[in-house]
C-alpha positions in Angstrom: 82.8 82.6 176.7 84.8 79.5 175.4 88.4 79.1 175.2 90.1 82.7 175.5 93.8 83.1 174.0 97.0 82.4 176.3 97.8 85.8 178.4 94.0 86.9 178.6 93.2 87.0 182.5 89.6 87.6 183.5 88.6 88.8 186.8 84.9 88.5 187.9 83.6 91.4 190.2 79.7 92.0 189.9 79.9 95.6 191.3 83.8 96.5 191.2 85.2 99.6 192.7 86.8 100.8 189.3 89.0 103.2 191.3 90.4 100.0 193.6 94.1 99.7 192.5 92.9 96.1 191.6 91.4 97.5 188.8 94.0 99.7 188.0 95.2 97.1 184.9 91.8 96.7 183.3 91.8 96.9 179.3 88.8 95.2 178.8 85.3 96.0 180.5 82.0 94.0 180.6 79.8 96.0 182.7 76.8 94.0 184.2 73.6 93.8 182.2 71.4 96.7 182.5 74.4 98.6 185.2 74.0 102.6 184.3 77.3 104.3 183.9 79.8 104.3 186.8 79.8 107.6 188.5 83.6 107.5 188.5 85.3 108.3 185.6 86.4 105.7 183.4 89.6 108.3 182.6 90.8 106.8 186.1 91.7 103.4 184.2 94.6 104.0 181.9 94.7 100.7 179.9 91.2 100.8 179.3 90.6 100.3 175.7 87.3 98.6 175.4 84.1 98.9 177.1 81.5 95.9 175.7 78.3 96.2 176.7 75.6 93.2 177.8 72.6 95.7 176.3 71.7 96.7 172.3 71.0 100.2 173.9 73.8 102.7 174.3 72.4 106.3 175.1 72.9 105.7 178.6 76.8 105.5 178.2 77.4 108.0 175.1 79.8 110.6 176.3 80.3 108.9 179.1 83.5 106.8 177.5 87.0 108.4 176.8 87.6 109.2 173.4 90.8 106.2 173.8 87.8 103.3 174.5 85.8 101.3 172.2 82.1 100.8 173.0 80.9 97.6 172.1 76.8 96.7 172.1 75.1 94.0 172.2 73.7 94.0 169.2 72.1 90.7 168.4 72.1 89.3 171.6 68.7 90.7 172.2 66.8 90.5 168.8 64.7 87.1 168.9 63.6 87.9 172.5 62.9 91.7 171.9 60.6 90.2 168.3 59.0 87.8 170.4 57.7 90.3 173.0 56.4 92.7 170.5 54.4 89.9 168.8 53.0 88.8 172.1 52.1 92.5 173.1 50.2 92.5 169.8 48.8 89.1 170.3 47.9 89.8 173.9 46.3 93.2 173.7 44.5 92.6 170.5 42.6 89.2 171.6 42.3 90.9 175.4 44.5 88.8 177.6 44.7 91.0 180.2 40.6 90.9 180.5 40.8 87.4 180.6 43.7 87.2 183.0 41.6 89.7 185.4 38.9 87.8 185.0 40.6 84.4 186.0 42.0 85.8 189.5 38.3 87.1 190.4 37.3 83.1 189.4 35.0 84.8 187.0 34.3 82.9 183.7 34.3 86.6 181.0 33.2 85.0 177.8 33.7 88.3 175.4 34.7 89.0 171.6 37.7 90.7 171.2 39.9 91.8 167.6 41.8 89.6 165.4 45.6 90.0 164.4 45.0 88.6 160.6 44.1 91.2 157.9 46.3 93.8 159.9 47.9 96.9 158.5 51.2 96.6 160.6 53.8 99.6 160.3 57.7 98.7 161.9 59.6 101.9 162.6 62.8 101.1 162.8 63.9 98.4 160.2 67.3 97.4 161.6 68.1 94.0 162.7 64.6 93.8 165.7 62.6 95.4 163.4 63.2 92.8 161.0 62.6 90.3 163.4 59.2 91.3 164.0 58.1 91.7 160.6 59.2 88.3 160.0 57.4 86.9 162.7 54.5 89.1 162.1 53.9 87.4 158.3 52.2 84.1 159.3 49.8 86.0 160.8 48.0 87.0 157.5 49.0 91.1 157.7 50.5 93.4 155.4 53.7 95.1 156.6 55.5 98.4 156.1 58.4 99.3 157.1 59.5 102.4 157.6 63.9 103.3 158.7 65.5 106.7 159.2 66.5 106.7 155.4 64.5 105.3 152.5 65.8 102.1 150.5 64.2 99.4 148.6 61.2 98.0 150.4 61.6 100.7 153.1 60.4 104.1 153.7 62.0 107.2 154.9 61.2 108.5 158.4 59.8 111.9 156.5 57.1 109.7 155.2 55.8 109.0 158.5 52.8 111.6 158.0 51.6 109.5 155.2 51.6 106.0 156.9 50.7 106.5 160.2 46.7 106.8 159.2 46.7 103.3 157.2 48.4 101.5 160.0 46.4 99.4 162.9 49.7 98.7 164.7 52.6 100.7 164.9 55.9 99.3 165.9 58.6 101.4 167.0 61.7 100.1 167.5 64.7 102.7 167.0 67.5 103.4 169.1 67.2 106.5 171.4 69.0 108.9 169.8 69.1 113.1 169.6 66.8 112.5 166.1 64.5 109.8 167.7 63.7 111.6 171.1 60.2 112.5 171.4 59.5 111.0 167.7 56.5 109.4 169.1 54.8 112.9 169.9 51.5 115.0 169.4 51.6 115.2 166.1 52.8 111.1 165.7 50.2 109.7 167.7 47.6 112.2 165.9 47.9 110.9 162.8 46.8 107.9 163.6 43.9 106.2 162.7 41.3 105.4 165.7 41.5 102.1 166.9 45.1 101.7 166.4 47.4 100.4 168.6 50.9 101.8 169.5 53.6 98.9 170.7 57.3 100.7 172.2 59.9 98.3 172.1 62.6 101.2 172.2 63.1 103.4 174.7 60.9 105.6 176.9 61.9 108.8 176.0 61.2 107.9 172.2 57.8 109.0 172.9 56.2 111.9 174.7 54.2 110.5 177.9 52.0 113.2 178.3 50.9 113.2 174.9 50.4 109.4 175.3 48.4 109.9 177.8 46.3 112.1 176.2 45.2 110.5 173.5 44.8 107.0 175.9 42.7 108.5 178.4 40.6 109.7 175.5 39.8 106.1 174.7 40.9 106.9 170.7 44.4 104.7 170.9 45.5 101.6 172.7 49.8 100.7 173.3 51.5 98.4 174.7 54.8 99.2 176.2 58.1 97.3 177.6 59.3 101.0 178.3 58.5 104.5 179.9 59.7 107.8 180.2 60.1 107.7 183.3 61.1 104.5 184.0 60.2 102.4 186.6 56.8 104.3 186.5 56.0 105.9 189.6 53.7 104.9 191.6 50.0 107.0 190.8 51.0 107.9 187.2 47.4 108.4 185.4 48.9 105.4 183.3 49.1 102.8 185.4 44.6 102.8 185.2 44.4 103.0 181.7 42.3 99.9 180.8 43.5 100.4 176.9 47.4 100.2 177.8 49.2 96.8 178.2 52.6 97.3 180.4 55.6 95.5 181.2 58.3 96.5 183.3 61.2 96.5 180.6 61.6 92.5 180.1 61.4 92.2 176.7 65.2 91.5 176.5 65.0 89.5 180.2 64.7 86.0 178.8 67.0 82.9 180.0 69.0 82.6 177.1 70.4 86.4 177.2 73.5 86.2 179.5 74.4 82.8 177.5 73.8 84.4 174.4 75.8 87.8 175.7 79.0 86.1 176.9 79.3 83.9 174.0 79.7 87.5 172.3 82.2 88.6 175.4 84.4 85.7 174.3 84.2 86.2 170.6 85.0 90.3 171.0 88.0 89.0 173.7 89.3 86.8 171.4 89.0 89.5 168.6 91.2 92.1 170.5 93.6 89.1 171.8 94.6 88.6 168.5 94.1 91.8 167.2 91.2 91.3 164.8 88.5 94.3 164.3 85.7 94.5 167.0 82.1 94.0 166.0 79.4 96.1 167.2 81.2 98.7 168.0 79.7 102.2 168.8 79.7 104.6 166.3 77.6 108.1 166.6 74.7 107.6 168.6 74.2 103.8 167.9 
């Protein structure tokens, strides 16, 4: 966290019992990364002012906050790591890893043909600060790239467009927050619109997309996706998608990289230095995201 001003005394408790009297004097929270909300009331804590969160995500905690706290994300913390899985979801589903990695543990040599990344139509939705990271590790790979955000601005489309460019695209990103507006975006009428053959990658949220309309259309063989996420999530055991043979799952890592907690508190010092001092918060919370 680096040096922290005089008078700032930090207190490390990886599960702390915010209704301990201990606690009692708490103005600024770091919860661990990836905790859900306390069941306790946060209301409990009287000089709690800020609540900074280790994750970009937020939906989890909205409403869950007094109307006195700030809530902080994480946003940045989790963009190069969050880019580089999408790109290797691509990568890896596309030239057929997981063939090849099946193949290896039955000691079976699986010489096959598989697709190619270059010469892509690739179509981000959500063109904040990850979504930008992908598309700018996607252009060395020879595609074209359209990006699509909630509101349309130069070199981005509107999310009302989304008819019009989800039958050109081969891959489609999505990368939004999980909000009221963005829940169930990725449904029926979504993944119908596109083109056969194309590829769905979530690097949001579960609940961003409809599972059972998902499923659908992958157990009809017409898509393939690649997901960090799930609704629900962990999968249970015996969901129909755990055999789908076009679907490339991981079990919500994309952020879980060595760097993050460095990379987290060196935020946590910077936000405790800003409130020491008195200087305006960054990230902070506002609406849904």
């Amino acid at each position: 966290m680096g040096d922290l001003p005089p008078g700032v005394d930090v207190t490390v408790a990886a599960q702390p019992a915010l209704t301990d009297a201990a606690f009692s004097d708490i103005e600024f929270w770091v919860p661990p990364f990836l905790q859900a909300p306390p069941t306790q009331a946060l209301s409990g804590l009287p000089k709690l002012r800020v609540v900074q969160l280790l994750t970009a995500g937020v939906d989890a905690w909205l409403g869950r906050v007094p109307v006195h706290v700030t809530l902080c994300n994480a946003r940045g913390v989790h963009t190069a790591a969050t880019a580089e899985w999408a790109v290797t979801a691509i990568l890896s589903y596309l030239r057929d890893f997981p063939h090849f990695a099946r193949a290896q543990a039955r000691g079976e040599w699986a010489h096959r043909q598989t697709d190619e990344l270059a010469g892509k139509h690739v179509l981000v939705v959500g063109a904040g600060a990850i979504g930008e990271a992908v598309a700018g590790r996607l252009e060395p790979f020879e595609v074209s790239l359209t990006r699509v955000a909630r509101e349309r601005r130069p070199a981005v489309h509107g999310v009302d467009e989304l008819p019009l460019l989800l039958p050109e695209a081969d891959v489609v990103v999505v990368i939004v927050p999980l909000t009221a507006t963005t829940t169930g975006l990725v449904g029926a009428a979504f993944l119908a619109a596109m083109k056969d053959g194309a590829l769905l990658v979530n690097a949001a949220r579960g609940p961003v997309v409809d599972t059972a309309a998902l499923t659908a259309e992958l157990s009809s063989g017409r898509l393939g996706a690649a997901l960090d996420v799930t609704d629900p999530e962990p999968l249970p055991a015996g969901h129909p998608l755990w055999e789908l043979p076009n679907l490339l799952l991981t079990p919500h890592v994309a952020g879980s990289v060595r760097g993050t907690l460095r990379r987290a508190y060196t935020l946590v010092g910077d936000q405790l230095r800003r409130y020491a001092t008195g200087q305006p918060l960054i990230n902070v919370v506002s609406g849904d995201y």
